[in-house]
C-alpha positions as CSV (number, residue, x, y, z in Angstrom):
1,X,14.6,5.5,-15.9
2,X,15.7,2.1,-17.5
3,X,13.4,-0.9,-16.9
4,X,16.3,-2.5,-14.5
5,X,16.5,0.7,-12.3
6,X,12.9,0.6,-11.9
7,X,12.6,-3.1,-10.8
8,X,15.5,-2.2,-8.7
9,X,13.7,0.1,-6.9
10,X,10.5,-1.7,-6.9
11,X,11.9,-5.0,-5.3
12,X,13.8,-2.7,-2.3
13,X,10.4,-1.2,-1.8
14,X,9.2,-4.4,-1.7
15,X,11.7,-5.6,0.8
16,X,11.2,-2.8,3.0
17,X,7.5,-3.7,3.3
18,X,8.4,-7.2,4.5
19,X,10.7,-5.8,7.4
20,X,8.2,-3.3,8.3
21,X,5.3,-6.1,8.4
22,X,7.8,-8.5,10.5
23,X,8.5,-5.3,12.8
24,X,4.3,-4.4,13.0
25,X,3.9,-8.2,13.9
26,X,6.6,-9.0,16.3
27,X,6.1,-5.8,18.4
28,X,2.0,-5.6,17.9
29,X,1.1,-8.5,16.8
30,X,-0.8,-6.9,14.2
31,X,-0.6,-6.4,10.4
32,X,1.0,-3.3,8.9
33,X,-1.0,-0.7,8.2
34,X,-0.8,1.1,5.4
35,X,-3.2,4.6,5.0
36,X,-4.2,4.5,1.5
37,X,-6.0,7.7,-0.2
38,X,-6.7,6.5,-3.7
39,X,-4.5,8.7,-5.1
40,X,-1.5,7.6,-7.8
41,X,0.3,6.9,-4.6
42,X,-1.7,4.8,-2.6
43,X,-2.3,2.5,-5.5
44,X,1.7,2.3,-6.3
45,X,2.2,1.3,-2.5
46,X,-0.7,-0.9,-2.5
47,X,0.4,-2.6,-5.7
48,X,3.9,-3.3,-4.3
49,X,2.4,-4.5,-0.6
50,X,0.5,-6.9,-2.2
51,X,3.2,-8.0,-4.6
52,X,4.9,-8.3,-1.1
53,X,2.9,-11.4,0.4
54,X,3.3,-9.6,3.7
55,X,-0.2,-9.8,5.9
56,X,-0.9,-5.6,5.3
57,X,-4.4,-3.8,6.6
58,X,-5.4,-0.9,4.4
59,X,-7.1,2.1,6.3
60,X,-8.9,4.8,4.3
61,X,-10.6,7.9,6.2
62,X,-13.2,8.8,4.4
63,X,-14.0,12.4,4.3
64,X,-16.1,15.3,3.1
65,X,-13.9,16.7,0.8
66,X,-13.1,13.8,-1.4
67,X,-13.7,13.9,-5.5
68,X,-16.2,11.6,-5.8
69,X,-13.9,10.0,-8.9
70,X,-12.0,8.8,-5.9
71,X,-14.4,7.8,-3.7
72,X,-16.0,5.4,-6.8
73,X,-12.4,4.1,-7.2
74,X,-11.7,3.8,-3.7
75,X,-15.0,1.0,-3.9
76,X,-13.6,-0.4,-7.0
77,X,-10.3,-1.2,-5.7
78,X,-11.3,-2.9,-2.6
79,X,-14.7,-4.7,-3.7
């Protein structure tokens, strides 16, 4: 994928994130929330929510089952 694709993609990602934070707070009143795992995924979304500006809560269910690889980064990301 070519480096302009990418940022394409990455800035609509980014808008989509805005809309659906204005959506959360004009209906809710309340941040979006965003589920986050600590998987690739979850950090890519987290990365471009940030990058966003838009006010964003990240929720993380903790369970059992989890690596504890990603429970340590889990910490680590959100000292």
């Amino acid at each position: 994928m070519a480096d302009e694709e990418l940022k394409e993609k990455a800035e609509r990602a980014i808008e989509m994130i805005r809309l659906a934070a204005d959506i959360s707070e004009a209906y809710y009143k309340k941040p979006l929330r965003i589920a986050y795992s600590g998987g690739k995924d979850s950090d890519v979304l987290a990365d471009l929510a940030v990058r966003s500006g838009a006010r964003v809560e990240f929720l993380n269910s903790h369970t059992s089952v989890d690596a504890p690889e990603t429970v340590y980064h889990i910490r680590r990301v959100f000292e």
